[in-house]
N, C-alpha and C positions, 0 to 999 in steps of 0.2 A: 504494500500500500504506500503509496506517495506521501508525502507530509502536506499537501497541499488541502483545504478544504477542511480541516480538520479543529477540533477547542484548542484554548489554551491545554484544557487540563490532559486532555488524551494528547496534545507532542507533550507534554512534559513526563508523563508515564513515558513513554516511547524514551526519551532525551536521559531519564534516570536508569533507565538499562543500558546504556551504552556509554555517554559521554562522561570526561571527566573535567572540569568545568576549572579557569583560573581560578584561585584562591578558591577549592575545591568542599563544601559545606552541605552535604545535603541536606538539611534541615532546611536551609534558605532555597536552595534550588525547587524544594516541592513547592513553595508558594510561589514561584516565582511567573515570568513573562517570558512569552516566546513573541519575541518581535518580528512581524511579518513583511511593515514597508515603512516608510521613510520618505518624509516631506516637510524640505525647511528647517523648523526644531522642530518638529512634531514627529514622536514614531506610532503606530499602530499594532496593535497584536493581534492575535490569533482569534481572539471574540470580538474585533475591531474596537477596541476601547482605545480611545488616541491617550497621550502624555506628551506633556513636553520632555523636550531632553536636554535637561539642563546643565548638563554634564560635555557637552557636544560628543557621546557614545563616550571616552576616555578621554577628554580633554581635543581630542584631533578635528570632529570634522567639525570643519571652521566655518567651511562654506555650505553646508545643511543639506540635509538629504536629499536624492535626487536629481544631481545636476546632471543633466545628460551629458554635455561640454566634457564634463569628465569619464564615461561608460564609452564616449565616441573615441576619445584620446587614446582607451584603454584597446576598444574593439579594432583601431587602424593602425594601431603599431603593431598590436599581435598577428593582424594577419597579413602585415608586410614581414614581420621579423618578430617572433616570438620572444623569443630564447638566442641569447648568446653568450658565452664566457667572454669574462673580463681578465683569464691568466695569461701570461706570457705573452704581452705585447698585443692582447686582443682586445679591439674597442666596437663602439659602436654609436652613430651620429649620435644619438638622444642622449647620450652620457656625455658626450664632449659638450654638446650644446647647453646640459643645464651643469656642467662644471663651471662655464664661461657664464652663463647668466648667476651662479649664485658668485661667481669673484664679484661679477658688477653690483649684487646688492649687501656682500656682508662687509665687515668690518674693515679698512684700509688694506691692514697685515696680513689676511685671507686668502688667499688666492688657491690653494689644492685643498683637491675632495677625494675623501674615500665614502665610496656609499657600501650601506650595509641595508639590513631586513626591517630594522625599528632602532626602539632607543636604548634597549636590551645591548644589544652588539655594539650599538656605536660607545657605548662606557670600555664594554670589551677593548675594543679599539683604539680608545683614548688610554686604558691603563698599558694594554703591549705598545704601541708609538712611543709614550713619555719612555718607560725603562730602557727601548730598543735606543731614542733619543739619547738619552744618558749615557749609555754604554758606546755611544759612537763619539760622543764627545770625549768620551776618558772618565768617566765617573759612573763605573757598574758597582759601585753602592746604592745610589739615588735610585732606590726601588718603592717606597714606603707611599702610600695614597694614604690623603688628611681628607674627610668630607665631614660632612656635617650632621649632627643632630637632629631626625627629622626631616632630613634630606633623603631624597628618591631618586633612585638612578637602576633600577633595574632587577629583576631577579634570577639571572644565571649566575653561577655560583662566585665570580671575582667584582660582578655587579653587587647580588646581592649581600657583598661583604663592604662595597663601599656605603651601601642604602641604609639610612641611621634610622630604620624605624624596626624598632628590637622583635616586632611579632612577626615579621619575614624570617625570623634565625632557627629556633627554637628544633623545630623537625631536623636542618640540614647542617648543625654542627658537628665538627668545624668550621668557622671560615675561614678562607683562605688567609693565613697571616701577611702581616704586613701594612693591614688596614686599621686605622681609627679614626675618634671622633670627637671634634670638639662638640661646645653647643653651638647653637641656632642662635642668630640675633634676635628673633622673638621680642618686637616691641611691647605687645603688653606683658610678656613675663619673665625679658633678661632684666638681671637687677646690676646694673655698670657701680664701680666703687666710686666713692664719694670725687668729686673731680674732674670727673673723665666723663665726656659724651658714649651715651647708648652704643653710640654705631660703633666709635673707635673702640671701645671697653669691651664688644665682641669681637670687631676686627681682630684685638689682638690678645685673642685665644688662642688666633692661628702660631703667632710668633712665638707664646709660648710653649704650645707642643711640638714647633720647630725645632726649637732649641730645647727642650725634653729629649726629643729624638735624635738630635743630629743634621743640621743642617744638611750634611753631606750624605743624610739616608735618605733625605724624602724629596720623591720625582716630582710629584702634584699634588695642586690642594683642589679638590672637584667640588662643584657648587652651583646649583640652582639661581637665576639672579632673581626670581620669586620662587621661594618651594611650592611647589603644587599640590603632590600628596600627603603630606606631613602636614598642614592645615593652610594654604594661600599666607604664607609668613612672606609681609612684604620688607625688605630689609630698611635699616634707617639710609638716610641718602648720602651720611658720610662712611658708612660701609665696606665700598666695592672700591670706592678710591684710596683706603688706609688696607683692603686686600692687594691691591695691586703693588703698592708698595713694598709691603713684607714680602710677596712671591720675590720682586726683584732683588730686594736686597740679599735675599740666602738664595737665589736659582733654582726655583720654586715655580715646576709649571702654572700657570693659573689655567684649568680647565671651567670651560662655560656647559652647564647642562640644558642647553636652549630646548629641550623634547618639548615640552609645553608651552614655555615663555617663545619661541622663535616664530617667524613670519605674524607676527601684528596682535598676537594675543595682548600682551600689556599697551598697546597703543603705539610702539614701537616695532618697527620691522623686527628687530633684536634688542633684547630687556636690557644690554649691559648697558645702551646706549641712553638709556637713561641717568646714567651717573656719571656718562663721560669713561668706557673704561672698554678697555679691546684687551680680549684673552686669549690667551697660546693657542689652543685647541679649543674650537666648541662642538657641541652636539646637537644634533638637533634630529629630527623624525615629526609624527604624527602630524601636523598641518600641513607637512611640504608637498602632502599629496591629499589632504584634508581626509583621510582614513580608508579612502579608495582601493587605494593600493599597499601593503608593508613594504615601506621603505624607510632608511634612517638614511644618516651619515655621521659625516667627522669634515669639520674646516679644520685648517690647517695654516698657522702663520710662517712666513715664507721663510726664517730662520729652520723652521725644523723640517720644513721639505727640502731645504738645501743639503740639510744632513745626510735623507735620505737618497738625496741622486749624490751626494760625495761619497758614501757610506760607499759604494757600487756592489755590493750582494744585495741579495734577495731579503727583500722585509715579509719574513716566513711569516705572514697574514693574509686569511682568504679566507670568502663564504664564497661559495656556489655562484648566492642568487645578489651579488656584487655588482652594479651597476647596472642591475636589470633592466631592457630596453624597455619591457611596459611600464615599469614603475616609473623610469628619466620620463618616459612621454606624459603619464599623469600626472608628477611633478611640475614638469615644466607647463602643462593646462592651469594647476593649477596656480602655480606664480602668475599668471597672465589672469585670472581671477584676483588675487590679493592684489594687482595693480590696477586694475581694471576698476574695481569697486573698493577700493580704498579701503582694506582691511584694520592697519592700525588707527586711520581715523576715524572710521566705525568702530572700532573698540572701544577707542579711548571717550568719543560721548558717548554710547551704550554703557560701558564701564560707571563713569561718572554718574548716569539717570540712574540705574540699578545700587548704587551705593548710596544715592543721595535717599533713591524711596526708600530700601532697606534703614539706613539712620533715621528715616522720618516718621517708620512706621516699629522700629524696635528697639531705638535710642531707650526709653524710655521704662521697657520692659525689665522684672524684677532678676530676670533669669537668661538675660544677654551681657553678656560682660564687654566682647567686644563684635566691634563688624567692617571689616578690612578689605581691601581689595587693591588692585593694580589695574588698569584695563578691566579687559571683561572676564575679571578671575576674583571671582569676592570668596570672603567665610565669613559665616557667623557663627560665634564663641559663646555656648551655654556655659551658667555655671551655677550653683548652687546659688551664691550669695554677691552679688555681684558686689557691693562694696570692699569686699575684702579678696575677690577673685577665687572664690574656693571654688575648686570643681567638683562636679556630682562623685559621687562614689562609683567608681569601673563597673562595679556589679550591677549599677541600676539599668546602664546602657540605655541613655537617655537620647545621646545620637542618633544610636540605632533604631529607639523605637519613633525617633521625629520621623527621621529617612523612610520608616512604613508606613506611617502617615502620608506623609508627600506623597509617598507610590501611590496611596487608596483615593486623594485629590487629584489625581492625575498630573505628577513632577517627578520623571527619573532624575536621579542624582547620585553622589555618595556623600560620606562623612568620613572623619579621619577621630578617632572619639567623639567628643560632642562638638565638635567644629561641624556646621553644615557647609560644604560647598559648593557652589556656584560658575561655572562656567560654559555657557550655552555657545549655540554656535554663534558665529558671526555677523550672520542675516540674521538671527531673531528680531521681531517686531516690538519695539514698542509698546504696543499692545500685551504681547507674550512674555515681555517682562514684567509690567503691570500682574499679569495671572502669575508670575511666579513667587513677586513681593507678595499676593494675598494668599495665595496656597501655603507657604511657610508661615506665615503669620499665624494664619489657620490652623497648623501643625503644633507650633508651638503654643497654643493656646489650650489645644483639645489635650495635650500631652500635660502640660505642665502648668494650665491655669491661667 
């Protein structure tokens, strides 16, 4: 029998005999949705009950379900040119073309790409480059990755050692040594010593498990320039410019983890650019093909691609599906959509209306502490007592039970404990932000009073 035509509830019987689902819970999978189409922000499921998708499916599709532009890009490369290997000197136009189009929109220093499947791989990629880096320059110590607290970068196994969110560990210890973590700058909950600004008093956390470690042991400091899944932690604005300093003075890659923040999410093409600051390596995935197609990468500043064509052996790194011709051609559709309709400027007022209503309508609430955002990437912060910032007790799982709420008012989302977050696509309407301010509102009302 086909899966077409059929309830939510008979594919999700079918779906619990067979599949095994990301962050794998059968408990939550038996309630769950089987989503059938896709329109705009809006998806539909199997009983045709619509949702927003406030989430853009994982933070990626930016540009909202259904663009043809994109299924057309997908359908006339594959059936000019499927499949090709990218080993030993093998290319292919749509890879050369969007190598040269993303020199022309990322950071000055930018110019070479390695493309990978997602943003999984391209951390892979950024931690083998930095040590392969090092050991060509004369320094095969420099192997140690700093990331952050609360920072997300992926979950295969040297990924999820850099990703500081401790409920990814637990099953698959050990992790790979060599990794640690300072904290988060977390404006509403680093506490800076008496003196010293927020931003700079986390900046340099970095410097000091530098010099804990060894200047001379550690390759990169990797960092989100908004954390995404760890709660939309927007950094202070003196930050990313007291990190760049400490990477240069000890020779400290500074890697950018743009998977979420890159092509216009924050209102910026690229988030560093908001603080004035261009990083060694960045990464980036999920918008560049707005979730179409799995593709990531790795930019690369021109000091450490010089290494590698000086280096002259082989930089023993490869996937397969490495500069895959369907993925360059929905990539590069999609960059001509983020230019075309002006993606970070539609963020950035989208962004702005969505934080202004959320302040207007839960500023005021006894059990919101905070509510933050960048672009079109907000959170809102439950907590028991908001004057003194205590949070609920883990066991109550008040996140959790808002987040089933929203599903039952029609707003997919996630949460990161009682953090609600917010990040819809790019076209979302006005309107459909409006319904997503009153839906949470709703949520938190019916939950908590």
């Amino acid at each position: 029998m086909t899966v077409t035509n059929l309830t939510n509830a008979e594919l999700l019987a079918r779906d619990q005999a067979h599949l095994v689902h990301p962050l794998h819970e059968p408990s939550l999978h038996a309630g769950g949705r089987v989503w059938v189409k896709g329109d705009g922000a809006v998806l539909t499921d199997a009983d045709g009950r619509e949702c927003i998708d406030a989430l853009a499916g994982l933070w990626n599709v930016t540009a909202g379900h259904g663009r043809r532009e994109l299924a057309e890009a997908m359908r006339e490369q594959a059936c000019a040119l499927p499949y090709c290997s990218g080993y030993s000197g093998n290319s292919n136009p749509r890879a050369i073309e969007l190598a040269e189009r993303l020199a022309a929109l990322c950071y000055p220093s930018i110019n070479h790409f390695f493309f990978t499947s997602g943003g999984g791989e391209a951390t892979e990629s950024s931690i083998k480059l930095a040590r392969a880096y090092w050991k060509m320059r004369g320094h095969p110590a420099k192997t140690k990755v700093i990331s952050r607290v609360d920072g997300y970068h992926g979950v295969t196994l040297a990924a999820m050692s850099a990703t500081g969110i401790s409920t990814y560990w637990p099953l698959f210890e050990p992790r790979v040594p060599g990794f640690l973590h300072i904290p988060s700058p977390y404006p509403y909950r680093y506490e800076a010593p008496a003196g010293v600004s927020q931003g700079v008093a986390a900046a340099n956390e970095l410097e000091q498990a530098i010099l804990r470690e060894g200047a001379d042991s550690v390759a990169m400091f990797l960092a989100e320039p908004v954390q995404g899944a760890g709660g939309v932690i927007v950094p202070q604005d003196d930050y990313f410019p007291r990190i760049r300093e400490i990477c240069d003075r000890y020779d400290v890659l500074l890697v950018a983890d743009e998977v979420i923040t890159g092509f216009g999410r924050t209102g910026e093409m690229f988030a560093l650019r908001h603080w004035g600051v261009e990083p060694d390596i960045m990464q980036f995935a999920k918008a560049i093909t707005s979730g179409y197609f799995p593709f990531g990468g790795i930019g690369i500043r021109d000091h450490i691609a010089d290494a590698l064509r000086e280096n002259g052996g082989p930089w023993m790194h490869a996937y397969t599906y490495s500069a895959h011709p369907v993925g360059c051609a929905v990539a590069l559709r999609t960059l001509r959509i983020i230019d075309d309709e002006r993606f970070p400027e539609q963020a950035a007022a989208k962004g702005r209306y969505l934080l202004e209503a959320l302040r207007g309508a839960l500023a005021d609430h006894p059990h919101v502490g905070d509510i933050r955002g960048k672009g079109l990437m907000c959170a809102v912060e439950l907590v028991e007592d908001r004057a003194t910032k205590q949070s609920f007790p883990s066991a109550r799982q008040i996140g959790l039970r808002v987040l089933k709420r929203t599903l039952g008012h029609g707003m997919l989302s996630r949460v990161k404990g009682d953090n609600y977050l917010l990040a819809p696509p790019i076209v979302i309407t006005h309107a459909q932000l409006d319904r997503c301010v009153e839906i949470l509102c709703r949520s938190i009302d019916d939950e908590l009073g």
